[in-house]
Structure formats: structure tokens, C-alpha cells
ROTOR-106695 format. One record per residue (C-alpha): chain; residue in one letter; x, y, z. Coordinates in pm, 1 decimal. Layout:
   mol   type         c1         c2         c3
     A      A          X          Y          Z
...
This chain:
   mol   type         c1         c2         c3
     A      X        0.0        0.0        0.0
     A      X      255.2      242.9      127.6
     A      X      466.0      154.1     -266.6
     A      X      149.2      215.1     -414.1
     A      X      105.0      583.0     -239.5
     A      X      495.2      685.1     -295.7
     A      X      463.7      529.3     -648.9
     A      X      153.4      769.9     -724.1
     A      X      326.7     1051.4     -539.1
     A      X      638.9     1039.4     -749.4
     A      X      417.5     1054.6    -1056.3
     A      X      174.3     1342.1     -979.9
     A      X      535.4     1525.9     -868.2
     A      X      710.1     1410.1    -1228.8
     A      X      424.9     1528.1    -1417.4
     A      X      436.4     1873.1    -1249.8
     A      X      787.5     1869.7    -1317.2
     A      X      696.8     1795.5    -1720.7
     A      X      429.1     2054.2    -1744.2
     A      X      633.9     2337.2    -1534.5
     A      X      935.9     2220.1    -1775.7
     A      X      680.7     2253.7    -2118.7
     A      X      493.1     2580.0    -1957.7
     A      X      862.4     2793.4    -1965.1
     A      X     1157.3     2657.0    -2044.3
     A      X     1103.6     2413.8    -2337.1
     A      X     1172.4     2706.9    -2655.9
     A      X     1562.0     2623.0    -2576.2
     A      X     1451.5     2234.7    -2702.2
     A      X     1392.9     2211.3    -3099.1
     A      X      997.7     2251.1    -3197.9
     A      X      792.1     1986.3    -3311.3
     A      X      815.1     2091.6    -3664.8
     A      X     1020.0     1942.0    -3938.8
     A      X     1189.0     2244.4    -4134.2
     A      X     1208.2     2244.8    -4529.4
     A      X     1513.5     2463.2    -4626.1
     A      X     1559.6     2640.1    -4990.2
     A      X     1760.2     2889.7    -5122.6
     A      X     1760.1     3073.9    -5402.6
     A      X     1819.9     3389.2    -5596.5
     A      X     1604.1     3753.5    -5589.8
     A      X     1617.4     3994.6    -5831.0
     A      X     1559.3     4353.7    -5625.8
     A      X     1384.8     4657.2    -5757.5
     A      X     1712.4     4797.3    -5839.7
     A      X     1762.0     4478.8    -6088.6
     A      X     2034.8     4344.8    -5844.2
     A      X     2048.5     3980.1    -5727.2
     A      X     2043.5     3885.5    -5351.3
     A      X     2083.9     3547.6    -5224.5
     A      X     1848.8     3443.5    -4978.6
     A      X     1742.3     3122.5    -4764.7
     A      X     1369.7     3053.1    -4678.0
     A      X     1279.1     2791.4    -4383.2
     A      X      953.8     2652.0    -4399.4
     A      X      758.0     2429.0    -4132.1
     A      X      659.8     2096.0    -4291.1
     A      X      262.2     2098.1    -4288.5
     A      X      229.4     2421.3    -4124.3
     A      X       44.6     2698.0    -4325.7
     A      X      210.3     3005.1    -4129.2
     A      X       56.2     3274.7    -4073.4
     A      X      371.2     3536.2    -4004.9
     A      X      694.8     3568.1    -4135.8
     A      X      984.8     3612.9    -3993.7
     A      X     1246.2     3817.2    -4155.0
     A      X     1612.0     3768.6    -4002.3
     A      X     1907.9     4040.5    -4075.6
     A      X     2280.8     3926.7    -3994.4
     A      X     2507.6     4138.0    -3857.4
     A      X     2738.6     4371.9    -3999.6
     A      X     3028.2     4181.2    -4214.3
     A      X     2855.8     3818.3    -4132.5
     A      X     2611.4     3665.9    -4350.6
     A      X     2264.2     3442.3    -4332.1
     A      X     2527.0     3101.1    -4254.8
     A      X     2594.7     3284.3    -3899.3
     A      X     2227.6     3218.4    -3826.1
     A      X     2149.2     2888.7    -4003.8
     A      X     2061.9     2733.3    -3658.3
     A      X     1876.0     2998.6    -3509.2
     A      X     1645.3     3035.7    -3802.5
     A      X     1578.0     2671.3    -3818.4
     A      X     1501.1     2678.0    -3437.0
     A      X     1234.4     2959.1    -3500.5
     A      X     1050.8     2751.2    -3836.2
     A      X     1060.4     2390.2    -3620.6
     A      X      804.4     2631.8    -3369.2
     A      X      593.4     2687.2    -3661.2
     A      X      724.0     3036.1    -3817.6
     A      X      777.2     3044.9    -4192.9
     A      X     1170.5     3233.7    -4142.2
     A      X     1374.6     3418.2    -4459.7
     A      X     1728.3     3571.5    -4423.4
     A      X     1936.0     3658.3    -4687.8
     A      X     2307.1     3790.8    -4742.1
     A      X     2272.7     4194.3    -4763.6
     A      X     2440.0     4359.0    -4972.0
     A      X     2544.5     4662.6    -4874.3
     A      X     2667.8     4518.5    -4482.4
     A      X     3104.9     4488.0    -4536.7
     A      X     3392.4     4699.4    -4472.3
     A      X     3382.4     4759.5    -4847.5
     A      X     3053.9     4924.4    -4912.7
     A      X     2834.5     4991.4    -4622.0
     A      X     2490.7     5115.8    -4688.7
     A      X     2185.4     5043.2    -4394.1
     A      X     1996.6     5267.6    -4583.4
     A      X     1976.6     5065.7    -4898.6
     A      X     1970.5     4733.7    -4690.4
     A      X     1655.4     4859.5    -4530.7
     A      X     1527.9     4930.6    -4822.3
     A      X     1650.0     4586.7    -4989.6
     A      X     1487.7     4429.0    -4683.6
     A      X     1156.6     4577.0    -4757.0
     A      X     1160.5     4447.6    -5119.3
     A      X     1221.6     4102.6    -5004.9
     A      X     1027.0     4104.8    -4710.9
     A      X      723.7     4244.9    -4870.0
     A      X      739.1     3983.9    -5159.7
     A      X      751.2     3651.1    -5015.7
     A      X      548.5     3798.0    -4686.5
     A      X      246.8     3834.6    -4940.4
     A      X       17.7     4026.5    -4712.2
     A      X      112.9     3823.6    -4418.0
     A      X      254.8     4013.5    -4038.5
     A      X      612.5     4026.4    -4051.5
     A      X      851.8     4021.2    -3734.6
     A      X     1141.0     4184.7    -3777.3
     A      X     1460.1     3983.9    -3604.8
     A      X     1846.0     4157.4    -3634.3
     A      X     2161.9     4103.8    -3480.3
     A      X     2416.0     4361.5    -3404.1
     A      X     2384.9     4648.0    -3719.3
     A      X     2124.8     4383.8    -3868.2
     A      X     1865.3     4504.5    -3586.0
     A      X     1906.2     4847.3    -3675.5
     A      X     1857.1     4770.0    -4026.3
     A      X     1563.5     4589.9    -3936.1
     A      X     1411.8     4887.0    -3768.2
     A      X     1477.9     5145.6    -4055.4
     A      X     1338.0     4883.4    -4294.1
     A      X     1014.9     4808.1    -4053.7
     A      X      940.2     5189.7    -4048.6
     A      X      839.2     5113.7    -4442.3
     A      X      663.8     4833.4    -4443.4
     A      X      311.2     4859.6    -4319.8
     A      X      325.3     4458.4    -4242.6
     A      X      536.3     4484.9    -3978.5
     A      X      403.3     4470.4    -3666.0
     A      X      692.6     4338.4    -3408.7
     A      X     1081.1     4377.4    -3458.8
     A      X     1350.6     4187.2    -3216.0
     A      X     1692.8     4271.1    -3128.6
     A      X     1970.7     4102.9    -3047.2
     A      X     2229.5     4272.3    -2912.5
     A      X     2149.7     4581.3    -3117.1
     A      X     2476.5     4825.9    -3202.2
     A      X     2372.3     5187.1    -3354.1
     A      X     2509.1     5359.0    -3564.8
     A      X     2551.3     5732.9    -3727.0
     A      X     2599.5     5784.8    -4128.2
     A      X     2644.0     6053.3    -4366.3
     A      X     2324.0     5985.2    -4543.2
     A      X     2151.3     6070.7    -4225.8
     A      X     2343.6     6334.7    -4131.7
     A      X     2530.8     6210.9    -3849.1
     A      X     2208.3     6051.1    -3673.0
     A      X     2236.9     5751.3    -3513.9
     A      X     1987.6     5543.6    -3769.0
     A      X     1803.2     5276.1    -3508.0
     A      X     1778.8     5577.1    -3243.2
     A      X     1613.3     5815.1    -3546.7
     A      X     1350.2     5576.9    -3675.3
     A      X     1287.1     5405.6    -3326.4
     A      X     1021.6     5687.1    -3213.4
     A      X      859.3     5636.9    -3558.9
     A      X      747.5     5305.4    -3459.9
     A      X      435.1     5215.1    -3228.2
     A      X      464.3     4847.0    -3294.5
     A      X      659.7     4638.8    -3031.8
     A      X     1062.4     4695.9    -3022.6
     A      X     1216.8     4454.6    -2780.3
     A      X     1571.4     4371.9    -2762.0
     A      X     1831.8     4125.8    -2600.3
     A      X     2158.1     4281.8    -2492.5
     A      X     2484.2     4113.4    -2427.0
     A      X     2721.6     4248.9    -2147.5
     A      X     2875.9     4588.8    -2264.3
     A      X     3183.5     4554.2    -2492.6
     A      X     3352.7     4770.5    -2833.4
     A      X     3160.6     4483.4    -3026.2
     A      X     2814.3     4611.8    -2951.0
     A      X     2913.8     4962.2    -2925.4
     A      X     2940.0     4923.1    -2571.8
     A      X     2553.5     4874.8    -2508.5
     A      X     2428.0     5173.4    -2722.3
     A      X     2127.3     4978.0    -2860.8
     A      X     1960.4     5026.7    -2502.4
     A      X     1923.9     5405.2    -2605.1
     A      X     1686.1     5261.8    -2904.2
     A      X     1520.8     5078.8    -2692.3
     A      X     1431.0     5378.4    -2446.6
     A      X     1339.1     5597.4    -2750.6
     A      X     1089.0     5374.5    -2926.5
     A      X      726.4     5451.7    -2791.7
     A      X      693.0     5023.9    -2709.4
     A      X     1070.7     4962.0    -2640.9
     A      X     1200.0     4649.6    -2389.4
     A      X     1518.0     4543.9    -2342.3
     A      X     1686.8     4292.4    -2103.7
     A      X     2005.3     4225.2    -2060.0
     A      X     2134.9     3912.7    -2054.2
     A      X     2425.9     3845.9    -1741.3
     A      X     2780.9     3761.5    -1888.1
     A      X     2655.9     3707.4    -2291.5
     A      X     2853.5     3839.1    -2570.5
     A      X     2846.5     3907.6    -2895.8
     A      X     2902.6     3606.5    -3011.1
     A      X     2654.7     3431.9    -2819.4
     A      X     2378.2     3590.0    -3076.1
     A      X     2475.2     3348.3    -3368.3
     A      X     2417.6     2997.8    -3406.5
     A      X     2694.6     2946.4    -3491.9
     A      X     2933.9     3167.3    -3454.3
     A      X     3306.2     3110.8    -3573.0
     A      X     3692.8     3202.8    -3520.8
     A      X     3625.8     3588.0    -3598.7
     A      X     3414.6     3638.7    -3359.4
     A      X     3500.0     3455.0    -3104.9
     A      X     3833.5     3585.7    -3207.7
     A      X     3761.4     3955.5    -3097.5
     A      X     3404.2     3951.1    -2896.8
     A      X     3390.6     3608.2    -2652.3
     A      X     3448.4     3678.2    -2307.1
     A      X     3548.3     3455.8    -2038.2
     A      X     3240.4     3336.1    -1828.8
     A      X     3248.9     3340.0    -1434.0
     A      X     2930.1     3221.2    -1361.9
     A      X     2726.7     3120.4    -1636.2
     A      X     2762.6     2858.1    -1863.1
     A      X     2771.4     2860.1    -2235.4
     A      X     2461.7     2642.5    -2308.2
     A      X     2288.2     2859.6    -2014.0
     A      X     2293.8     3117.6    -2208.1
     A      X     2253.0     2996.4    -2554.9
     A      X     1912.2     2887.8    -2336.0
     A      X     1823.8     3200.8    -2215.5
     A      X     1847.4     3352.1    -2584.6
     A      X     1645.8     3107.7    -2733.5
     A      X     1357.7     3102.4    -2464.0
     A      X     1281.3     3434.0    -2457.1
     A      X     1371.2     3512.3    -2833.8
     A      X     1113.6     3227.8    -2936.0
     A      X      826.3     3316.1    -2684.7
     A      X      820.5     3681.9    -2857.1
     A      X      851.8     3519.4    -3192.4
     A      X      576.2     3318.8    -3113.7
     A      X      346.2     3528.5    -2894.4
     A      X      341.9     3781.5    -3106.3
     A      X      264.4     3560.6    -3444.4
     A      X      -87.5     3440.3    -3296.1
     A      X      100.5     3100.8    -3130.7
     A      X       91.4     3165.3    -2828.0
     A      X     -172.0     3356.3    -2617.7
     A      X      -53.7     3432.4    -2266.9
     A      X       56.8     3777.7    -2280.0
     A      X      265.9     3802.6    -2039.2
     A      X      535.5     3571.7    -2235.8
     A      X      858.7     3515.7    -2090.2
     A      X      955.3     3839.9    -2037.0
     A      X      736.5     3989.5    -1766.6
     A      X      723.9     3985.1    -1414.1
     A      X      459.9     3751.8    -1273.7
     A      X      633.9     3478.4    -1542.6
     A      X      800.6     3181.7    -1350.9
     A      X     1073.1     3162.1    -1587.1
     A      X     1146.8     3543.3    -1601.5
     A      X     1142.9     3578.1    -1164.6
     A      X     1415.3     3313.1    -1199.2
     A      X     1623.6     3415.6    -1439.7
     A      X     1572.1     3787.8    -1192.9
     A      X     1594.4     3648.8     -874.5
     A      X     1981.4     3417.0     -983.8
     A      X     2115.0     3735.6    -1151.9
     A      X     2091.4     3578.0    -1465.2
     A      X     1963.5     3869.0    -1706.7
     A      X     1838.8     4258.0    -1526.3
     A      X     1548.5     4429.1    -1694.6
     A      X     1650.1     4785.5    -1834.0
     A      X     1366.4     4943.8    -1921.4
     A      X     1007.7     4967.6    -1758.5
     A      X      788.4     4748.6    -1907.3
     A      X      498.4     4836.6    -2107.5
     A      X      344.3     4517.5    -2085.5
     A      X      310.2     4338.7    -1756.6
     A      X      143.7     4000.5    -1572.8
     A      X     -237.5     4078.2    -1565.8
     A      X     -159.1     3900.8    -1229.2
     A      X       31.3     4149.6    -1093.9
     A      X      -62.2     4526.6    -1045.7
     A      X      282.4     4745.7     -995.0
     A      X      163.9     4962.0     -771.9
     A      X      467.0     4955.0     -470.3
     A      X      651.0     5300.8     -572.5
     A      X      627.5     5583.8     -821.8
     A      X      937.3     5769.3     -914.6
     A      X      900.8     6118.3     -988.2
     A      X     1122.9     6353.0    -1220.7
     A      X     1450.9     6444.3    -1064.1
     A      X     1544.1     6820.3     -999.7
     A      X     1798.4     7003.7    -1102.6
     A      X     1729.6     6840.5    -1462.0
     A      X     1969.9     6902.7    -1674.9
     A      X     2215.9     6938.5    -1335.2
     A      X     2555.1     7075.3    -1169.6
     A      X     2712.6     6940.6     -985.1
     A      X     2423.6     6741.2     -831.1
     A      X     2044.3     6629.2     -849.7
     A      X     1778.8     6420.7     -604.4
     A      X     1600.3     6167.6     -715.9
     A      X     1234.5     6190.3     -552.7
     A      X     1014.3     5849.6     -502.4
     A      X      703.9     5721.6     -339.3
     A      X      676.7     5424.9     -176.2
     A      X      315.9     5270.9     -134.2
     A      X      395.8     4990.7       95.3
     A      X      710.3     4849.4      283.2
     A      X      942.9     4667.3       11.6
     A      X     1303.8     4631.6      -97.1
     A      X     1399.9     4910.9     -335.8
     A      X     1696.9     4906.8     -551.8
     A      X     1821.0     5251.6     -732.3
     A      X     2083.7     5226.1     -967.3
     A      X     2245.7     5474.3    -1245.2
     A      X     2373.2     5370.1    -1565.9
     A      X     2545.9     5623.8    -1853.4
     A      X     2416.4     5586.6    -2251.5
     A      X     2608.6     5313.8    -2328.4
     A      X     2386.5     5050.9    -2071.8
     A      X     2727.9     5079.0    -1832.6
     A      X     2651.0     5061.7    -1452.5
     A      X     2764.1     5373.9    -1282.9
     A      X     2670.8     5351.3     -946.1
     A      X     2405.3     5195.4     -679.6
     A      X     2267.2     5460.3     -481.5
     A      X     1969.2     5258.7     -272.6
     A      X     1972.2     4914.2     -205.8
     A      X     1763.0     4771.1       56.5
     A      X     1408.1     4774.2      252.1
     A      X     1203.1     5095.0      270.8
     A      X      940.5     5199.9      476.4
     A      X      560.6     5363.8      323.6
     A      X      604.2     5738.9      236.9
     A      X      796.4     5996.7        8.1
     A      X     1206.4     5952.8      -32.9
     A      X     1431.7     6107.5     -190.4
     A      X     1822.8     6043.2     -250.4
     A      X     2105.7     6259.0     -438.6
     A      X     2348.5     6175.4     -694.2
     A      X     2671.4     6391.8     -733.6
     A      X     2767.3     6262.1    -1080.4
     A      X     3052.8     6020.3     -951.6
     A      X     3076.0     5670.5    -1005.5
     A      X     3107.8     5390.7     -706.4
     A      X     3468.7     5440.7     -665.7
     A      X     3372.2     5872.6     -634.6
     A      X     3563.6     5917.7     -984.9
     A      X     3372.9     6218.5    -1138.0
     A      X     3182.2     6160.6    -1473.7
     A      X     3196.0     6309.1    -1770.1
     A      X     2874.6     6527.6    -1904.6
     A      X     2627.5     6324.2    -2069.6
     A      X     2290.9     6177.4    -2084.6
     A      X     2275.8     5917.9    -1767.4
     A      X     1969.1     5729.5    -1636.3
     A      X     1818.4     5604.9    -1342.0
     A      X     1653.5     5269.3    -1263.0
     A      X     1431.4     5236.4     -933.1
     A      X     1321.6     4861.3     -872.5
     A      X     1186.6     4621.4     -684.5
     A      X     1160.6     4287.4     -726.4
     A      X      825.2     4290.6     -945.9
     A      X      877.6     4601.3    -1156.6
     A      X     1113.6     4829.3    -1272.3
     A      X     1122.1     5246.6    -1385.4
     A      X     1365.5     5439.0    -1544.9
     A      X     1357.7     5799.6    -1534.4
     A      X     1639.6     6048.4    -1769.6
     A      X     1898.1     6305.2    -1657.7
     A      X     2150.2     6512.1    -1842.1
     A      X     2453.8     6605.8    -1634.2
     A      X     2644.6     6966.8    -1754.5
     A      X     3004.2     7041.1    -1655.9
């Protein structure tokens, strides 16, 4: 009898295990989907050829593409994996080798535009999601702007970057506020191969920007595969993370957007939300730190423990306070970063009681080294929900 009750025990517990394991971590695992590759060649408005690759789900009519744009000086091969991950889940997936994206000739503006063409023609009316890594998600964004099927675009590890042909503006930040469909982003750890973090500034600009950052990820970690060039000059040394944790984390949360936002999947508050079991974990081990407040939440959760409030002096000289409300006892955490995504400083870090607080910065770092003038911002969190206000210190 007592077998019997352990025995049924120690099934009711594995199949919690199974469905907890299906419910938010299972995008890492290959879908259920045999893939159908095919390449071929596309003749552009311009009457140029561009190669491109098209990854189809075996008995799946799709309902949204997904358009994928390598990286600057890479090409479609550095994504081979990652595209067949997102069509075994069901999403019809073209990249293509841009032409205008080398040391040689570098053009976004006509790669956005190339993008468009392409996009537009095998989409055939369908949604596109836009999906970039490094210069390939600003590209993405700049294209997306023109094409009225857009309606989602994901970075990955987004870099910036400012051109003659726009006159010195920084193209992702630029066409980022023309955008009210979702822009959400994955960011590696701040490096000179991501333009030390500047993406986060699209991010913060666009009118439905997210970004996370992922703890300890590089570059390199964005492509499946990768090779010796880039590991060459972008992998870093991991202290606490593994590779294949990682590689996890990018494909879980990259595939739930992919997916959510095609019609797939439903629950709204994806992986990327507070409220999400797979999200609070990742949060609560360290192993990726929301960046910017969330415009979509956990209908579950209400974020109602603290408001922060503009700071004052604004722009400021030699100092500012921060001003915040706190609607019931919790553990607050305020923390200053510079453009780039690079952590400056933690100025609050631990329980506060119900009321109005406020706390001052004095423009130096945590070892009291004095920054430089710039546009700096300020993060006040908990561990449900996260704000970010802007400053702009003068010297």
C-alpha cells in the first residue's frame, strides 16, 4: 500500500515537473516541426540579385513571417541554426546575405530598403517580425518603419550607428520613435563589439521599447553558430554562467516573442514579464536585469509599490535628487547607468518603509571618480517592476 502511495506521489510530482518544464523553459529544445530549407536567388527593384534562404515548417500553413538580418560583415550562414530553431516552432523564417553590410561598401539605408523588397514579396500580405543582430537590428528597424506589415521587430544585441546619409544621426535611435509596434531587444554584457551597449538608447526611444540584458553574454553568443572571428575579438570569459545557459536564455525568450506575437501563443505576459516563472528566476539568480520599464506586464500582478518622480535640477551641476514614493514596505533598488547601458553607481539598495524619499546623486561613479557630461539614467526597482527615469549632467 505504502509503494502504491509513494509510487503515485512520485508521478503526480514528475508530471508537475513535465508541465512546469513545457509551460517555460522548453523554446531552448527544438519545436515539433520538421523544417524544409531552400535557397535561391532575388532579383531587387534595383535589378540586383540577392541570395536568400527561406525555412519553412513541414505541414504548417504560417501565418507570419519572420524576416532575419545578420550582422554587420557576417552573412545568413551565422544564423542557419537559429532560423531553423524559429521555423521547427511553426514560423515560416527568410534571411538573406545583404548587400550593402562589409567593410567595403556599407549602406543600412539601402539594406533597409533591400529588406523591404524582399520582405514584402515573399510575406504576401502576411505580419512580418522583424529579427536583427548587431547592425542587422538596426537595419531591421529602418526597414520596418516602411513596411506597413510589420508589426513586431527583435533585437539582439542591437549596435547603432551614425551615417552621412543621415546626417550624423544615429539610424536605429532616429527611426525608433517612428514606430508604435513592439521593439524589444536582447543585450549582451557591454563591450567595443556592440558599441558598448548603445542599442539600449533605441530601446528607451521607441514609444513600445523592452530590453533585457542578458548576465555575462557576448556578442558572439547571438549566432548559431558563430566562428573564429568572432569569437576571435568579442567572446568573453564566463564566471558564472555557462555557455549552453545562455545559448538557453536567448532562445527562450527570443522564441516566446517570436511566437506570442505571431498568434502562437496567447498568454501575454510571455517570458519576459514579471509575474512569469521563468522570467522571476532568471531575476531572482542574476541571470539577465530588466533595463527598461515594461509596457506590458502580468495581468496578475498590479505594480503599484513606488512611483518615481522627475529628478530636480534636470539638466544638473554638480548634483540632483532623485524623488520616489513608496506605497507599501518593500526592498527598493536605485541604480544609475550612462548611454552606453554601463553601470555607474548603486545609490539605494535595501528595505524601505511607506512614504515619500528622496536620494542625491553627485555625478561620480562607485569608486567617487567624477563623470563626464552626458545623458545618464536612473533605474528604481523592486523585485516585481522596474522604472527608469532620464537626466543630463552639464560640466
Amino acid at each position: 500500500m505504502l509503494h502504491s502511495i509513494l509510487s503515485y506521489f512520485a508521478a503526480v510530482v514528475g508530471l508537475i515537473i513535465i508541465i512546469h518544464s513545457s509551460l517555460y523553459s522548453n523554446y531552448s529544445n527544438t519545436g515539433p516541426n520538421e523544417v524544409s530549407i531552400s535557397s535561391d536567388i532575388f532579383t531587387l527593384s534595383s535589378d540586383q540579385s540577392i541570395e536568400y534562404r527561406f525555412y519553412n515548417p513541414a505541414n504548417i500553413d504560417h501565418t507570419t513571417q519572420v524576416t532575419f538580418v545578420h550582422g554587420f560583415s557576417r552573412n545568413m550562414d551565422s544564423y542557419h541554426e537559429l532560423a531553423e530553431h524559429y521555423a521547427s516552432w511553426g514560423l515560416g523564417v527568410i534571411t538573406l546575405n545583404l548587400l550593402y553590410s562589409s567593410i567595403f561598401d556599407n549602406d543600412p539605408l539601402q539594406d533597409a530598403m533591400d529588406l523591404r523588397d524582399v520582405s514584402d514579396y515573399f510575406s504576401d500580405g502576411r505580419p512580418v517580425i522583424y529579427v536583427g543582430h548587431s547592425a542587422g537590428a538596426m537595419r531591421a528597424i529602418v526597414a520596418a518603419t516602411e513596411d506597413a506589415n510589420a508589426i513586431a521587430i527583435l533585437g539582439l544585441d542591437l549596435t547603432d550607428g551614425a551615417y552621412e546619409d543621415s546626417g550624423g544621426e544615429f539610424l536605429g535611435l532616429m527611426h525608433a520613435n517612428m514606430l508604435s509596434i513592439p521593439v524589444w531587444g536582447l543585450l549582451g554584457e557591454s563591450s567595443s563589439c556592440n558599441a558598448y551597449g548603445n542599442g539600449l538608447n533605441v530601446y528607451l526611444e521607441a514609444e513600445n521599447g523592452n530590453a533585457i540584458s542578458i548576465t555575462e553574454a557576448d556578442h558572439c553568443d547571438f549566432e548559431f553558430p558563430t566562428n573564429f572571428v568572432c569569437t576571435l575579438f568579442c567572446q568573453e570569459e564566463n564566471e558564472t554562467f555557462q555557455e549552453n545557459d545562455i545559448k538557453s536564455i536567448i532562445l527562450n525568450l527570443s522564441t516566446s516573442y517570436l511566437l506570442h506575437h505571431s498568434g502562437n501563443v496567447a498568454d501575454l505576459n510571455l517570458f519576459w514579464t514579471p509575474g512569469n516563472y521563468y522570467y522571476d528566476d532568471l531575476i531572482g539568480e542574476g541571470a539577465i536585469e530588466q533595463l527598461t520599464e515594461l509596457n506590458i506586464i502580468n495581468t496578475d500582478y498590479v505594480p503599484n509599490n513606488f512611483i518615481l518622480h522627475s529628478n530636480y535640477p534636470n539638466p544638473f551641476n554638480p548634483s540632483t535628487n532623485i524623488s520616489y514614493e513608496i506605497m507599501e514596505e518593500s526592498f527598493i533598488s536605485i541604480k544609475i547607468k550612462d548611454i552606453g547601458g554601463r553601470h555607474i553607481i548603486t545609490l539605494i539598495d535595501r528595505y524601505h518603509s511607506k512614504g515619500n524619499h528622496t536620494i542625491s546623486w553627485n555625478g561620480t561613479n562607485s569608486r567617487g571618480d567624477q563623470q563626464t557630461s552626458g545623458i545618464y539614467f536612473y533605474n528604481i526597482s523592486n523585485e516585481n517592476y522596474l522604472s527608469t527615469g532620464k537626466m543630463i549632467l552639464l560640466k
